[in-house]
Every structure is written in C-alpha cells, then in structure tokens.
GUMAR-238378 format. One record per residue (C-alpha): x, y, z; residue number from 1. Coordinates in Angstrom, 2 decimals, always signed. Layout:
% residues N
<<X Y Z> NUM>,
...
% end
This chain:
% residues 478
<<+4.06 +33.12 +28.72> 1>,
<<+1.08 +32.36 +31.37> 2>,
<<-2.37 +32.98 +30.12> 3>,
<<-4.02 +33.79 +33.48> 4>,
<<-7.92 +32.90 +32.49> 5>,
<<-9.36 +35.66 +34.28> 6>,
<<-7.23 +37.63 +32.24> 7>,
<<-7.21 +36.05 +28.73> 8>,
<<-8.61 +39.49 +27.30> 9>,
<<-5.40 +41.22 +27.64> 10>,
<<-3.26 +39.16 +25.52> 11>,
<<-2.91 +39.70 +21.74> 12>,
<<-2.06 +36.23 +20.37> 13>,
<<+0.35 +36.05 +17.08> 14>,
<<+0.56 +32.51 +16.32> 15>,
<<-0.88 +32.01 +12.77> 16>,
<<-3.97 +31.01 +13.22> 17>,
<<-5.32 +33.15 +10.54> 18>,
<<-8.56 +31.52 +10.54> 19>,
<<-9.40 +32.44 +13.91> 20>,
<<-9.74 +36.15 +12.08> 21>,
<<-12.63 +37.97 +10.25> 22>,
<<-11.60 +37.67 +6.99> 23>,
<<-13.10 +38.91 +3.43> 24>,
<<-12.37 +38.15 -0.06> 25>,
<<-13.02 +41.89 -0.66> 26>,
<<-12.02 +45.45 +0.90> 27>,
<<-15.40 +46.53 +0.93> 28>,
<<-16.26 +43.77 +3.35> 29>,
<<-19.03 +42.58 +1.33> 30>,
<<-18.30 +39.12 +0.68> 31>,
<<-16.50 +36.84 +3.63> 32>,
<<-14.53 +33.59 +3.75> 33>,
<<-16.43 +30.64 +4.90> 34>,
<<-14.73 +28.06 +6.96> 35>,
<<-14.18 +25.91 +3.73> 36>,
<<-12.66 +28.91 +2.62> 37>,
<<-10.16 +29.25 +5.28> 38>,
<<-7.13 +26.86 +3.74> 39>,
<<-7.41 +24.01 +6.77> 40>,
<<-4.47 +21.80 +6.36> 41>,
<<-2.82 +19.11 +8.61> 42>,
<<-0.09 +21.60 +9.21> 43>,
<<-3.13 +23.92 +10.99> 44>,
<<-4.05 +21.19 +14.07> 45>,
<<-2.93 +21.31 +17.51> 46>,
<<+0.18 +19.64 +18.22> 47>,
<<-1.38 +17.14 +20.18> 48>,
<<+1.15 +14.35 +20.81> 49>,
<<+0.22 +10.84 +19.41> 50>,
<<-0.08 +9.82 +23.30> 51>,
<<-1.69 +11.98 +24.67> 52>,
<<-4.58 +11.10 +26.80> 53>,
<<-6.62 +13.91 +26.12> 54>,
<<-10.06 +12.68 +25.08> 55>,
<<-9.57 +13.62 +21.72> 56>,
<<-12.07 +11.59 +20.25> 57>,
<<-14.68 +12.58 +22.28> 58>,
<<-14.26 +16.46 +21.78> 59>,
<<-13.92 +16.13 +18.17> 60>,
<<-17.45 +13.76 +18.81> 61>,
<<-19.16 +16.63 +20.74> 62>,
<<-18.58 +19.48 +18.04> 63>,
<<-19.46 +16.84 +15.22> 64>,
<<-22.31 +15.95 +16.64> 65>,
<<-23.43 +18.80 +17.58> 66>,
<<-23.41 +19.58 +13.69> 67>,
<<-24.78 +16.24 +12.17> 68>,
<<-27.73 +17.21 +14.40> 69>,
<<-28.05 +20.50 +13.12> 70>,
<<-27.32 +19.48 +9.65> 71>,
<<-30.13 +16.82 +9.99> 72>,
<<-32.94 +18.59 +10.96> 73>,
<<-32.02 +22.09 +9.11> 74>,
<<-34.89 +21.32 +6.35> 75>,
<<-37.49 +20.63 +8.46> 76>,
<<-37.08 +23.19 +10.90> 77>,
<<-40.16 +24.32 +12.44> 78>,
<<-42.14 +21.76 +11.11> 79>,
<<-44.81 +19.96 +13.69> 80>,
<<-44.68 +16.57 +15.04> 81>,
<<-47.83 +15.86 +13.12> 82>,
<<-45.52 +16.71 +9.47> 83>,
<<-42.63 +14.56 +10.59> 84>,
<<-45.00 +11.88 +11.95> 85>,
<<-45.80 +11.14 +8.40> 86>,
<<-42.90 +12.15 +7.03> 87>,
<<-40.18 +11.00 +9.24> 88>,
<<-36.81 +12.35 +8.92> 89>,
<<-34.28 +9.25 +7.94> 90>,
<<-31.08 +10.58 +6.23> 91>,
<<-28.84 +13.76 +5.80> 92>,
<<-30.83 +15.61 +2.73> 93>,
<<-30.87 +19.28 +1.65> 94>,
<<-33.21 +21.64 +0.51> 95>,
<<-36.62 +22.56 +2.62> 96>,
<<-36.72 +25.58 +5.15> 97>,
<<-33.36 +26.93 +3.97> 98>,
<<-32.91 +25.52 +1.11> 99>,
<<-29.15 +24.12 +2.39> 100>,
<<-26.98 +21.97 +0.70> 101>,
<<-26.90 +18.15 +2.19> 102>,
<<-24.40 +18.98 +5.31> 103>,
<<-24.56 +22.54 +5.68> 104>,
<<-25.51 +23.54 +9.36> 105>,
<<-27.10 +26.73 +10.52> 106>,
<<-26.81 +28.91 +13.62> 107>,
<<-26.39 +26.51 +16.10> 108>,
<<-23.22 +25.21 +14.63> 109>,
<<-22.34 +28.81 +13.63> 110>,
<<-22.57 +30.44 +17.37> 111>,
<<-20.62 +26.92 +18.73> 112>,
<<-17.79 +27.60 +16.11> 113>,
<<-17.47 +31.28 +17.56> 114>,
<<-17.20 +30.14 +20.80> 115>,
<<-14.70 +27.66 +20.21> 116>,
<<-12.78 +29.93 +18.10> 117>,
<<-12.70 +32.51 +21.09> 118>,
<<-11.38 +30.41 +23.64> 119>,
<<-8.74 +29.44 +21.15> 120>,
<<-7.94 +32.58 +20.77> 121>,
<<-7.82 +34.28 +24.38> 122>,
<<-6.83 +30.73 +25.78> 123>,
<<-9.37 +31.15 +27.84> 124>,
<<-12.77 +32.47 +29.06> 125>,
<<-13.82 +36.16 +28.04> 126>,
<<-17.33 +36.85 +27.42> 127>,
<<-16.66 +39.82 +25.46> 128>,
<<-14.37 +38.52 +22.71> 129>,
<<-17.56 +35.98 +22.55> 130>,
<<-20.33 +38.53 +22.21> 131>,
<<-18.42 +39.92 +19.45> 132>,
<<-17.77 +36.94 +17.10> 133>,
<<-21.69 +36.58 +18.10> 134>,
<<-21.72 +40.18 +16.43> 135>,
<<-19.43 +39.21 +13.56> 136>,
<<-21.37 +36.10 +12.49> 137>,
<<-24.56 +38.59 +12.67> 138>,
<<-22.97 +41.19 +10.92> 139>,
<<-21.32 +39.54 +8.67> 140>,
<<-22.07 +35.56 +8.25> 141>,
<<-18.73 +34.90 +10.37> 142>,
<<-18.61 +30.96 +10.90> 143>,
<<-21.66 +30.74 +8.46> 144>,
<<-21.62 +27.72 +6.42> 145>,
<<-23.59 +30.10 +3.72> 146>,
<<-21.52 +33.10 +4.45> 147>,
<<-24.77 +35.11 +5.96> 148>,
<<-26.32 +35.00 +8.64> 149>,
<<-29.57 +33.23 +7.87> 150>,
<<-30.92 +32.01 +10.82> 151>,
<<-31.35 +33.59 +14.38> 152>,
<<-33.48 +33.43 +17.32> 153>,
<<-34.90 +36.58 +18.91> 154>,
<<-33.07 +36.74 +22.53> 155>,
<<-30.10 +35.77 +20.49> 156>,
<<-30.44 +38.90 +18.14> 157>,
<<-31.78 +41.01 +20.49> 158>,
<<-28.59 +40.79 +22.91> 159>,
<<-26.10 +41.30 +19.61> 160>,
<<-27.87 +44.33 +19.16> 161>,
<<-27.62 +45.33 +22.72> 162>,
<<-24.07 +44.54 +22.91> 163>,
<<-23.53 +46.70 +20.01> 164>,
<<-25.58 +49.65 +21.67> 165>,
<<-23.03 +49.53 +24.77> 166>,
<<-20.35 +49.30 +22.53> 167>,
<<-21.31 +52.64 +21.21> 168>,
<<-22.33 +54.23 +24.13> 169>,
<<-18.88 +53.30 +26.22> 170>,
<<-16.78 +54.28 +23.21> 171>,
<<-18.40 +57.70 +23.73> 172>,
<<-18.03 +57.58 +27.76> 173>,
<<-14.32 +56.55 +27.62> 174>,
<<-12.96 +58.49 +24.16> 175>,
<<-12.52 +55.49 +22.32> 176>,
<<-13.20 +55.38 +18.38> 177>,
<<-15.81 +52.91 +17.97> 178>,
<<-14.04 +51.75 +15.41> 179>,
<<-11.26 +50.15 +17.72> 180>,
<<-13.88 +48.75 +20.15> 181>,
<<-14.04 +45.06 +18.23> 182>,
<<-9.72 +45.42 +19.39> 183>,
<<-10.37 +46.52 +22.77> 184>,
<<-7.79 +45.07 +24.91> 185>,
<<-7.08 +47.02 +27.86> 186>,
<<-7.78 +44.71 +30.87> 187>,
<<-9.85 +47.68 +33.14> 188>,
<<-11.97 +48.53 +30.43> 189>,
<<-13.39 +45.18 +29.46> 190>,
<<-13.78 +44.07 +32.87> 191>,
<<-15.67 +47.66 +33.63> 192>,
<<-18.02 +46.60 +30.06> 193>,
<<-21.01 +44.93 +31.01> 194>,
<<-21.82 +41.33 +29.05> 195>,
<<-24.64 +40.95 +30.58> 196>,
<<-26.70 +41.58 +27.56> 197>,
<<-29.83 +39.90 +27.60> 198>,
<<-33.10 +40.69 +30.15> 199>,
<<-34.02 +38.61 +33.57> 200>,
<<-36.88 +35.96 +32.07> 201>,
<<-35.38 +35.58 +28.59> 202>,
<<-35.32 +31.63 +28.67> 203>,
<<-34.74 +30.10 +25.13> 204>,
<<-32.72 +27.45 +23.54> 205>,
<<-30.24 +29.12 +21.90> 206>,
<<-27.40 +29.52 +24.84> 207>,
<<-27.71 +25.90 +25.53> 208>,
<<-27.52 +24.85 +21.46> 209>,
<<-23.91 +26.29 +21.20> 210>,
<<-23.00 +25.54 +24.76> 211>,
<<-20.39 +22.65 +24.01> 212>,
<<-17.19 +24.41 +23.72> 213>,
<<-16.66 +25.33 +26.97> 214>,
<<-17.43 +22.21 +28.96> 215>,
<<-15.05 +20.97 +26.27> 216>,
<<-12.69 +23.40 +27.02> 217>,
<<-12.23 +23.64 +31.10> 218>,
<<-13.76 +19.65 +31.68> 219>,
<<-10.53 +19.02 +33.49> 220>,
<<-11.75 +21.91 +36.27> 221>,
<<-15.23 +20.44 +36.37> 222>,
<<-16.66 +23.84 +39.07> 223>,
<<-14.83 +25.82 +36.57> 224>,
<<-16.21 +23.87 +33.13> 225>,
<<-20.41 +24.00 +34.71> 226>,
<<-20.16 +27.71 +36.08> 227>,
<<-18.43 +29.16 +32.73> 228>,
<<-21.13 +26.39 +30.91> 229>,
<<-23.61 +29.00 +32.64> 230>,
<<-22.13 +32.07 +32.45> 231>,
<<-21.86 +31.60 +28.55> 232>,
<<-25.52 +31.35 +28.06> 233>,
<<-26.52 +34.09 +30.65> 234>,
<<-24.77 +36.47 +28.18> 235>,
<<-27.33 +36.27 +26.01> 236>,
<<-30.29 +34.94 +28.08> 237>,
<<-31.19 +36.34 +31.18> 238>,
<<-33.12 +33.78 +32.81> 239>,
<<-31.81 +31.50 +35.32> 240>,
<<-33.22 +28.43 +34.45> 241>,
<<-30.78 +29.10 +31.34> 242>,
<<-27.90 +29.73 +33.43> 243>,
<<-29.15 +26.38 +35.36> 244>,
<<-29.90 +24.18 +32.26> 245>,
<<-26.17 +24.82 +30.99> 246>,
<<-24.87 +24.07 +34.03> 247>,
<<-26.33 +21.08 +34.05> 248>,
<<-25.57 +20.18 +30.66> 249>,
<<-22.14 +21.43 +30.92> 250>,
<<-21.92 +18.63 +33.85> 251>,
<<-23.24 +15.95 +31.96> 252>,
<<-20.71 +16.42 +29.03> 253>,
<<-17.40 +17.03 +31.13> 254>,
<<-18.68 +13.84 +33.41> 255>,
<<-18.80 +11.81 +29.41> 256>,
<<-15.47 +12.96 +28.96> 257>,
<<-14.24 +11.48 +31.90> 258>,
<<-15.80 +8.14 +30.75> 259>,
<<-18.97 +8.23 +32.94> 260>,
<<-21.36 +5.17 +31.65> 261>,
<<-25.33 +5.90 +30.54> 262>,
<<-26.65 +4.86 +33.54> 263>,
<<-24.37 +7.24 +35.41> 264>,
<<-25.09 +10.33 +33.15> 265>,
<<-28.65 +9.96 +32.83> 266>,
<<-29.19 +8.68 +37.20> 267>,
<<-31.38 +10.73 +38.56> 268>,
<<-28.74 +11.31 +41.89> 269>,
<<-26.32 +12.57 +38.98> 270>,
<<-26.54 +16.33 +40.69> 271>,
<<-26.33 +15.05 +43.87> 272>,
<<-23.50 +13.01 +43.68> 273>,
<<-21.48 +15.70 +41.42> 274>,
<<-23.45 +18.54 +43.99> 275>,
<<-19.27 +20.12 +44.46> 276>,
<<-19.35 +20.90 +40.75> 277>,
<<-22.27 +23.37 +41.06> 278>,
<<-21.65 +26.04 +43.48> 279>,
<<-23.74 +27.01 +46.50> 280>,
<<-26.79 +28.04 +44.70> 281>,
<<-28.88 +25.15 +44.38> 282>,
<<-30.06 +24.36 +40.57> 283>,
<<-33.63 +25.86 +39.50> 284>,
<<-36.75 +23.66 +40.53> 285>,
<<-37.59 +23.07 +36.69> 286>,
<<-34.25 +22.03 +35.83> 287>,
<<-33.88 +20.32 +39.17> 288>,
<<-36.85 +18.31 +38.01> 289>,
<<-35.26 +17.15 +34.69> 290>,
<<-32.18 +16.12 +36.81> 291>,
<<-34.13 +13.60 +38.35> 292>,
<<-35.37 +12.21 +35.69> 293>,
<<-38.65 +13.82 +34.32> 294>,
<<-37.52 +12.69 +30.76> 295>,
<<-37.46 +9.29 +30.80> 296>,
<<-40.79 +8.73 +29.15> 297>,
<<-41.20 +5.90 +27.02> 298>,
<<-43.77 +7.51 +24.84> 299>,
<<-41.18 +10.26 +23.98> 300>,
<<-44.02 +12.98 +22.19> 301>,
<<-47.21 +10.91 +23.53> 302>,
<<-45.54 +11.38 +27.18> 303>,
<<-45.15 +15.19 +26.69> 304>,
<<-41.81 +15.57 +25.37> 305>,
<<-41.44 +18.23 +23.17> 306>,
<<-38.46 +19.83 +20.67> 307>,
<<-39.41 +23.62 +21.69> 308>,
<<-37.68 +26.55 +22.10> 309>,
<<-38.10 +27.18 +25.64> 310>,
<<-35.44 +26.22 +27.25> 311>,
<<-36.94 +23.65 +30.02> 312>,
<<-38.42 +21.63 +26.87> 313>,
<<-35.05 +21.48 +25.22> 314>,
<<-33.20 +20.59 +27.75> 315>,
<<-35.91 +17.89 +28.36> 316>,
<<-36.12 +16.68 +24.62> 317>,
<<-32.21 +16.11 +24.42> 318>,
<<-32.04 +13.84 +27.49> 319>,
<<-34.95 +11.95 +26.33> 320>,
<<-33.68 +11.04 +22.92> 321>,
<<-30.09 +10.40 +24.72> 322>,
<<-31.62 +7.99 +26.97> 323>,
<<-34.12 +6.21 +24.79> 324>,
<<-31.43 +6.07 +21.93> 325>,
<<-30.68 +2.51 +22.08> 326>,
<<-27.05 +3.07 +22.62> 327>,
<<-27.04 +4.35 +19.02> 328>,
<<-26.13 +7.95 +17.98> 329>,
<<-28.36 +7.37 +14.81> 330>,
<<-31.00 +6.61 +16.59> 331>,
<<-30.75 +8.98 +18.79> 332>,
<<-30.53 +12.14 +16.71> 333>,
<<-33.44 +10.77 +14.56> 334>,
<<-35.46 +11.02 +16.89> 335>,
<<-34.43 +14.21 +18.26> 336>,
<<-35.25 +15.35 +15.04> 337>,
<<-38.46 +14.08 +14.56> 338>,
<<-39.91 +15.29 +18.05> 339>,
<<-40.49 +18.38 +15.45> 340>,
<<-40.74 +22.44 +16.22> 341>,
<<-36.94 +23.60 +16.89> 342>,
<<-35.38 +20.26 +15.21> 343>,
<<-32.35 +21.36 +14.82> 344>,
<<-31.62 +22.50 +18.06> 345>,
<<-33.02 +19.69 +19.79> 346>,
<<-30.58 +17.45 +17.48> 347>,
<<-27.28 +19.62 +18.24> 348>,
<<-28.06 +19.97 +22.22> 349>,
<<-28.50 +15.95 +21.56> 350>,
<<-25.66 +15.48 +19.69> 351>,
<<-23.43 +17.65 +21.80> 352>,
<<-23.83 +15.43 +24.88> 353>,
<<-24.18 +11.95 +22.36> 354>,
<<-21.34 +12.81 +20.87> 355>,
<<-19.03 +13.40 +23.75> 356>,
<<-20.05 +10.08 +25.28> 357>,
<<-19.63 +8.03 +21.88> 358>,
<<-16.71 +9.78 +20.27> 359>,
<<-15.90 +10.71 +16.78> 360>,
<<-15.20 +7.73 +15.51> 361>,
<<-18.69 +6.18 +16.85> 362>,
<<-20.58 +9.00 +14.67> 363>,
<<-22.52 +7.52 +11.56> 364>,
<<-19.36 +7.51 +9.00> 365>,
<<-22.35 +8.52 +5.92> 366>,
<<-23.18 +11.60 +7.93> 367>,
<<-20.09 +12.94 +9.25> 368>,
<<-18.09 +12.79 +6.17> 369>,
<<-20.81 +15.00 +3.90> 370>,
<<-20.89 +17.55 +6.79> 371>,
<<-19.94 +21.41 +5.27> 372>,
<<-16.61 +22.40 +6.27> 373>,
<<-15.73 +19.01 +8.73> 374>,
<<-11.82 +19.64 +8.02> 375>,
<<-12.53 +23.22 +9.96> 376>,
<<-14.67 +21.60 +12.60> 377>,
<<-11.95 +18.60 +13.14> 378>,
<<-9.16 +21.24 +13.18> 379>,
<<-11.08 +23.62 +15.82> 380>,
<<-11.59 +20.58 +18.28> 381>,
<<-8.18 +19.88 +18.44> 382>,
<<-7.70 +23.32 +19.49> 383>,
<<-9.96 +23.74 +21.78> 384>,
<<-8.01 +20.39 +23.66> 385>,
<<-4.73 +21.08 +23.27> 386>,
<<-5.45 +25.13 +24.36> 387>,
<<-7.79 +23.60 +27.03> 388>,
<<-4.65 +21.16 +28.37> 389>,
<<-2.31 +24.07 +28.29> 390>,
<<-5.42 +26.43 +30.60> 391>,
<<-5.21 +23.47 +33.06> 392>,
<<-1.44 +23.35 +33.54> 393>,
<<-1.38 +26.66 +34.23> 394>,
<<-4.18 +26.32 +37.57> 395>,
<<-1.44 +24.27 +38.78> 396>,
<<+1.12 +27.05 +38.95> 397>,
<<+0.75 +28.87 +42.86> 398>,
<<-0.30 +32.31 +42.76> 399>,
<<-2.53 +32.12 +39.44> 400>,
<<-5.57 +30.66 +40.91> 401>,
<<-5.74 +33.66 +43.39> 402>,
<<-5.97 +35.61 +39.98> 403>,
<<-8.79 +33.44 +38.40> 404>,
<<-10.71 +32.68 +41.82> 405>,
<<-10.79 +36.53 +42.19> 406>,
<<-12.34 +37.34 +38.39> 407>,
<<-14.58 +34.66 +38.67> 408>,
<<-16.33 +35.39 +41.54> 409>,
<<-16.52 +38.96 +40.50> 410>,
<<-17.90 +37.81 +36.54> 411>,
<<-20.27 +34.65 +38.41> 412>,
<<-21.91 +37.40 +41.50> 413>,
<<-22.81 +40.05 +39.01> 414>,
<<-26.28 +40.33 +37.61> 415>,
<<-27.79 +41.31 +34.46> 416>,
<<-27.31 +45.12 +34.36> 417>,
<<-24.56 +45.26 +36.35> 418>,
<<-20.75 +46.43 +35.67> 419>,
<<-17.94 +44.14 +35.60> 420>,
<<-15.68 +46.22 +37.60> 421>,
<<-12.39 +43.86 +38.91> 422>,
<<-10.48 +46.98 +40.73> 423>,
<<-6.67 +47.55 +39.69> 424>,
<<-6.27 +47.69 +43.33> 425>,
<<-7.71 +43.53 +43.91> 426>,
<<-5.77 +42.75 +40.91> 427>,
<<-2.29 +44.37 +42.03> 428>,
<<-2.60 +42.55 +45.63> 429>,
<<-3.20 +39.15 +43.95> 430>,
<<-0.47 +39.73 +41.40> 431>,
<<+1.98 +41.03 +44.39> 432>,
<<+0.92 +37.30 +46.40> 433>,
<<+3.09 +35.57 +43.32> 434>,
<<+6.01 +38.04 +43.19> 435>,
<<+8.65 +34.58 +43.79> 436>,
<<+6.71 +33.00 +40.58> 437>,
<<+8.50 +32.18 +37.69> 438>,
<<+6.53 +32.71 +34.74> 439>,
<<+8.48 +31.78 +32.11> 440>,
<<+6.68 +28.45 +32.27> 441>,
<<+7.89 +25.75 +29.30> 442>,
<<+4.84 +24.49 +28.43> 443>,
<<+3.53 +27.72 +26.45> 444>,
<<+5.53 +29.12 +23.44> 445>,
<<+3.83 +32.69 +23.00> 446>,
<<+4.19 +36.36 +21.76> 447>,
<<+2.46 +39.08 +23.07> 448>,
<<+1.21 +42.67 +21.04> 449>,
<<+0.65 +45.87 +22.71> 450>,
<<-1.99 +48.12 +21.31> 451>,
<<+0.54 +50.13 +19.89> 452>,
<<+2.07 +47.22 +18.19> 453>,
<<+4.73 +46.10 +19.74> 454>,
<<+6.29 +42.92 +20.18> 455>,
<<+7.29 +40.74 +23.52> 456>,
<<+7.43 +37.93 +25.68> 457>,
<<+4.74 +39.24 +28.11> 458>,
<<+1.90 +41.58 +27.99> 459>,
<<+2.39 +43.49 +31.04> 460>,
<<-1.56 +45.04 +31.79> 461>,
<<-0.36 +47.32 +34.48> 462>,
<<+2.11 +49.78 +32.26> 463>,
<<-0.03 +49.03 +29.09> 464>,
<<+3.32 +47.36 +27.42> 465>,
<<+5.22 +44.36 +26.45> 466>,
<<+7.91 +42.94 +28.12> 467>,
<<+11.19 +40.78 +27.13> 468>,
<<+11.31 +37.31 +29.49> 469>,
<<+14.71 +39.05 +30.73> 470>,
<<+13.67 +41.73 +32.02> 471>,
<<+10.70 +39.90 +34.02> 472>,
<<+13.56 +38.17 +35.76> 473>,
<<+15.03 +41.05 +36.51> 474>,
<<+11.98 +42.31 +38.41> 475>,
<<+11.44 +38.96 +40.17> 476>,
<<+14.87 +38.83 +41.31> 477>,
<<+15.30 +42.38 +42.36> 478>,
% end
C-alpha cells in the first residue's frame, strides 16, 4: 500500500504497534500507561537491516539528546543565572522544581515523543493527529514520564484548548459525535479542520523544543523536512519568527544528518548556501540575524545570551552552547543548562541539534543509560527512520508527488484562522494524472480499516471503503 503524505490522515494503520495507542490500566481512564509501561522489546524496533545506511545513530542521538537535556536541567528549571552561577549544574540529579526522579524528562520530551509517535503512525505528516496526542498528553499525561501532565507553557496550553473548542464546535457543524472526533478519518473533513490553533505574535519556545522529529523524519527531502519543521510549530505558535526559527533549525539538523562538519552548520552563509531548502519567503530579520552568526559570543551570558522563553533567545542560546561546546556534548548541554531561566528547553533544543551531529553512541554513556523510559525512546527512533525511508521511496513513485506538492502548498499558504480546504475536485484530477500507476508497491506491507471496520489492502478515500489489491488492478487495467 502507498502512504501518499498529503494524505497520511486517511489511513487506519493495523500493524501492532500497540504503544503508539492511548492506553490505561483502568476503564475509568484514570490511571495511564507510561512509556516504561508499554512492554518495549527487541521484537518492537523497526526492521532496519544491519546495512542500512540510514543514519541511525544520529536519529537515535537527536531524540536522546534532546532528553538528557531535558532530564538535566528539569530541577532547576526557572532558576536565574545568578542561582546556577553559584550553583552550577554538573551531573544528572533529581528532585528540585518537580521533584523528578534522576532521568525523568518533562514536556519537552513528552510533546517530541507525540510527534514522533504520529508520524509513525500516519507515515507521514498530519497536523491534526499531532494536535491531538498534544491533547492526549494534556488530558491525560500521554508520553508523560510521570503519567500527568505536569509541566506546560501557556501558548502551548492555550492552543490544546483551542483545538479542543473546534473540535466541539465542527462535531456540531458536521453531525459528528464528539466522541468519534479523536478517530476522525475522513480525508475532506480533516483537511476542511483548521490546525491553525494558536494567535499571529505568539512566539515562545515550546514549538521549537519538540521540533526534532520531523527534520528526523523527511531529512532525505530537505524543502520538505524545513517547511513541515515550520509548519509543526506554527500549529501551536502563531508567530512567524517561530515558523522561521524551526525552519532554520530543522535545516541545521537534516544538514548534521547528512554529515555536515561544525564549521559548516554553524557558517554564517549556512542559509545562503542551503537558500533552495527554504522556500521563496525569505527567513525573518531576527532569525536571519542568528543565521549569521549573532551567537557566537565568547562571553556566552556576559555577551547577552540568554536561556529564555522567547523564541529568538532560544534559538540563540542553543547555537551558542553548540558552538562554544568544545566538540563535547557534555560540555555543551552543561552549559546550556546553566545559562538559567527555561533550562530545560534550552538543553533539549541543544541537544536535539548536538545530538544529531554526534550520534548516539557519542552521548555521555552515565547520562543516557539512567534516562526514564530510553528502551521506548531507542525503539521510537528507529521508527521514525525506517517509516521516514519508506515516506521517501514513495516521492520517487510518478504521480504521488503531484498529490503531496498539491496538499502542501494548500497546508504551507494558509494562515492562522484559515480553513484547510484541499477540494475533492484538485484531489480527483491529481489522482486521475497516475491512473497507469501501480500501487501495489513492494516496499510497504500494510492493512487498511474503514470507519466501519473493515479490512483491505487499500483505503480508497473517494467511496469511503477498503479495497482488495485485486480489484485495484482491475480498475487500472480496465
């Protein structure tokens, strides 16, 4: 079966990845399963093949060190510069703001586990399966390493609330029970529900601390990985120096996965010379600014750099403690970390680009292997590459990218506000373009689910049914 991107939202996936799922100990729904909770085995990673040259090592990196730096500065969150000036952050420890256990993480990790776990599970990108893990975690400590939500930023919960106010309002518009909204999966109706959830001038942090899946994900399409890198923050955060500073991150860590050296990741020419990767919009002045270098101060918090929640300061703080880290994760993160204010978001933005660019096996062994749940996290990166590789085969097949080329520049030209309205007519004339394709490509082993519950090769979004591979033949060679 293809998984056209645009399109992800239609298919119902059956493999047994039951950990993908909102699951409770409980049928009241009162107590959930944390990701240690979830029975991770061997038998539960990708398939990668023991060749493959998939950068492996440097996704897994990315997510974990996303997390060690989340995990780090989780007790001293919000503490000044002046507190961690005296009393500098040095090892992995519990306790303080939270009161965590050494290696638990908090939101950051949380929101970047629900965003893996939906492009896993729609093989692709679909903002609205996204929003709704957001709203799962929020609801119900989904992805939590506590099993609550204990930790959220204000744009963050403001948009989850939002999304859960349109929710209501187009179950009532279209007839829908609002119970079967978190299963929507009619292809018109999510593309007519708008994502767009947050407010123009919203510019925080916390799009860009959980951003790493998706360069992860699409860093084989680079134009595909930074706009997507964008489009996931600007869910949630209106402003588009958000939209701008993912982007731009997004860049940096698909570049590291394609082996790009220090020097070239933190040049200041980096945009220009990778200008085909961001679209025809040029990049925000502010975040322009950081592209060409405003963070490489020597002085690090005596310069101006600063571990704040705005957006422009993050962005700032992580490439300062990436280039000033001495070519040393640990170092790095430290001092992330000790910058004070938002630690551990400055650490996980840090350690999501630090990590891509040293690799799994580079992380500080002491650290990774006390992080909560890092079986889960280990078994979600090799997901999100081998369901990645699989997304990329299928741009190669003619006809689909006329699909995804068409959704994307309907979901990338919309604005806060607006609907997401990709016409059955638009989508019928690009599907008619492939009508000699044969889709019953080798490299994908699937089973689709109607709404109704039935079983098939193919999901066919049209007629609102499955289909057997045999009769799509038929069709094709009629």
């Amino acid at each position: 079966m293809v998984s056209i991107d645009g399109f992800s939202c239609i298919f119902r996936i059956i493999d047994d990845k039951s950990w993908l799922k909102c699951q409770f100990h409980d049928a009241d729904q009162t107590s959930i399963k944390k990701p240690d909770e979830l029975e991770i085995s061997q038998k539960d990673f990708a398939p990668l093949s023991a060749n493959s040259d998939m950068p492996l090592d440097r996704i897994q990196g990315s997510l974990l060190g996303l997390t060690i730096g989340d995990a780090l500065g989780a007790h001293v969150e919000f503490r000044p510069s002046s507190y961690l000036a005296a009393n500098p952050v040095k090892d992995l420890v519990g306790g303080g703001t939270w009161g965590l256990k050494r290696g638990q993480f908090t939101d950051d990790t949380s929101m970047a586990l629900c965003l893996a776990n939906s492009l896993i599970a729609c093989q692709g990108f679909a903002p609205y399966d996204q929003l709704l893990r957001y709203k799962w975690w929020y609801r119900h400590g989904y992805m939590s390493s506590t099993g609550h939500c204990f930790d959220i930023g204000a744009a963050t919960r403001e948009s989850i609330e939002e999304f859960e106010t349109r929710q209501r309002k187009f179950a009532y518009d279209h007839n829908i029970l609002l119970e079967e909204m978190d299963a929507l999966s009619n292809c018109d109706l999510l593309q007519a529900f708008d994502v767009y959830c947050s407010k123009e001038g919203v510019a925080g942090n916390g799009a860009l601390m959980r951003l790493a899946p998706v360069p992860l994900f699409f860093w084989q399409r680079p134009e595909v990985a930074v706009d997507y890198s964008g489009i996931s923050g600007k869910i949630t955060h209106g402003d588009k120096r958000v939209y701008d500073a993912c982007c731009y991150y997004g860049a940096l860590i698909v570049a590291a996965l394609k082996g790009a050296t220090k020097n070239q990741l933190t040049s200041e020419t980096f945009y220009d010379e990778h200008r085909e990767w961001f679209g025809d919009e040029d990049l925000h002045t502010d975040i322009i600014a950081i592209a060409r270098g405003s963070y490489k101060k020597s002085g690090g918090y005596q310069d101006g750099i600063r571990g704040k929640g705005f957006i422009v300061n993050a962005l700032e703080a992580a490439l300062w403690a990436f280039w000033s880290d001495k070519d040393s994760f640990e170092t790095g993160v430290l001092n992330a970390v000790n910058l004070g204010d938002d630690t551990d978001t400055t650490a996980a933005i840090y350690g999501q680009l630090a990590g891509a660019y040293y690799g799994y096996k580079k992380l500080p062994k002491k650290w990774s292997d006390c992080i909560y749940a890092k079986d889960f996290i280990l078994c979600v990166s090799s997901w999100v590459t081998y369901e990645g590789e699989i997304w990329f085969k299928n741009q190669k097949v003619p006809g689909i990218s006329t699909l995804i080329n068409s959704f994307d520049n309907t979901l990338h030209n919309s604005r806060p506000g607006d609907s997401i309205n990709l016409t059955t007519q638009r989508m019928r004339a690009s599907l008619e373009a492939t009508s000699g394709l044969d889709i019953a490509l080798g490299t994908i082993v699937r089973k689709a689910i109607d709404p109704n519950g039935r079983i098939g090769d193919f999901y066919d979004g049209w007629q609102d049914c499955v289909k057997d591979e045999s009769s799509v033949h038929r069709q094709q060679k009629g």
